[in-house]
C-alpha positions in Angstrom: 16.7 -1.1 -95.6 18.4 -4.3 -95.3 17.9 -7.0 -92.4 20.8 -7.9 -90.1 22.0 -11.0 -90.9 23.7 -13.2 -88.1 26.1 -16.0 -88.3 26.2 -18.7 -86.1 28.8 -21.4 -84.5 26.2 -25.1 -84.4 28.1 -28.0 -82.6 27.8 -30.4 -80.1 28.3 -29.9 -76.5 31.9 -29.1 -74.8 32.2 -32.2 -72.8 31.6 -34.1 -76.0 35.0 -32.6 -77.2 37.7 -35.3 -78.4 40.6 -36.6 -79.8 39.8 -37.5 -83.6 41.6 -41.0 -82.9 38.6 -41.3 -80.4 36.1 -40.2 -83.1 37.7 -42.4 -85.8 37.4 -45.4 -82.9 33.6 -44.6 -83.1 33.0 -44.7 -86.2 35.0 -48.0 -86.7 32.9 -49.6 -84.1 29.7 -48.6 -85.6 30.5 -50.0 -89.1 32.4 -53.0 -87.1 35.3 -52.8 -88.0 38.9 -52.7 -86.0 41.6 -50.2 -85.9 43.8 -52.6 -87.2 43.8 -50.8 -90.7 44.1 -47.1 -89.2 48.0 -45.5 -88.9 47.6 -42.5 -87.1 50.2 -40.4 -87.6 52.2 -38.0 -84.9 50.5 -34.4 -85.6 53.0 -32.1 -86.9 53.7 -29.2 -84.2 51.3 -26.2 -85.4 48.3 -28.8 -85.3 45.6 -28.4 -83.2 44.8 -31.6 -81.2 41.2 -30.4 -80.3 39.0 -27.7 -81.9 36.8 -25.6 -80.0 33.8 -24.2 -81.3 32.0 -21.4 -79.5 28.2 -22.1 -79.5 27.2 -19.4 -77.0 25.8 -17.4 -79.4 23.9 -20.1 -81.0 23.1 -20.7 -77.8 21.5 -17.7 -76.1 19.9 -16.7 -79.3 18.5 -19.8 -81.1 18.7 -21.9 -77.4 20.7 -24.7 -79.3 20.7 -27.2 -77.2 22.3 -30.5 -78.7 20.6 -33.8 -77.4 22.1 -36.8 -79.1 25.7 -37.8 -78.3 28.3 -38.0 -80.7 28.1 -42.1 -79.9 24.4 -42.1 -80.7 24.9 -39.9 -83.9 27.6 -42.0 -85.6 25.3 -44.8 -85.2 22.4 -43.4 -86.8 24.4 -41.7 -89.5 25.6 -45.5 -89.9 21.9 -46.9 -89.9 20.9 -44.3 -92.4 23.9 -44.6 -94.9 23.4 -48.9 -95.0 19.3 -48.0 -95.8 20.3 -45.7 -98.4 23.6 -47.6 -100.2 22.2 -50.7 -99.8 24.7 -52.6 -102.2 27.5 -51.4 -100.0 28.4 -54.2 -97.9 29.2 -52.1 -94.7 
């Protein structure tokens, strides 16, 4: 007999959805550096701004619970990428 396998959605919190212009402005800031060289473009009309992903499951089974904000993860990716290519002047 095989097991039951399950699939499941792993993201952040809803209130932690955004904008990827907002995203991009973190991620600028953590590696200091301005917008100045970003052009965003106008989404074409079947885009989706913001995606939703439905953690419930994840949720009530696994009791996902994310802790660190997207602010606080950028950084630390950041933090670990410079101590890992450290002749990448970041």
């Amino acid at each position: 007999m095989l097991a039951k396998k399950f699939v499941y959605n792993v993201a952040g919190k809803p209130e932690w959805e955004s904008a990827i212009e907002d995203y991009s402005d973190l991620v600028l800031n953590a590696v200091g550096i301005d917008d100045s060289i970003v052009t965003y473009e106008d989404a074409e009309p079947f885009t989706t701004n913001i995606k939703t992903i439905d953690c419930s499951k994840a949720v009530k089974d696994l009791k996902h619970n994310p802790k660190v904000t997207p602010e606080e993860g950028i950084r630390r990716a950041v933090e670990w990428m410079k101590s890992i290519y450290t002749d990448i002047n970041i």
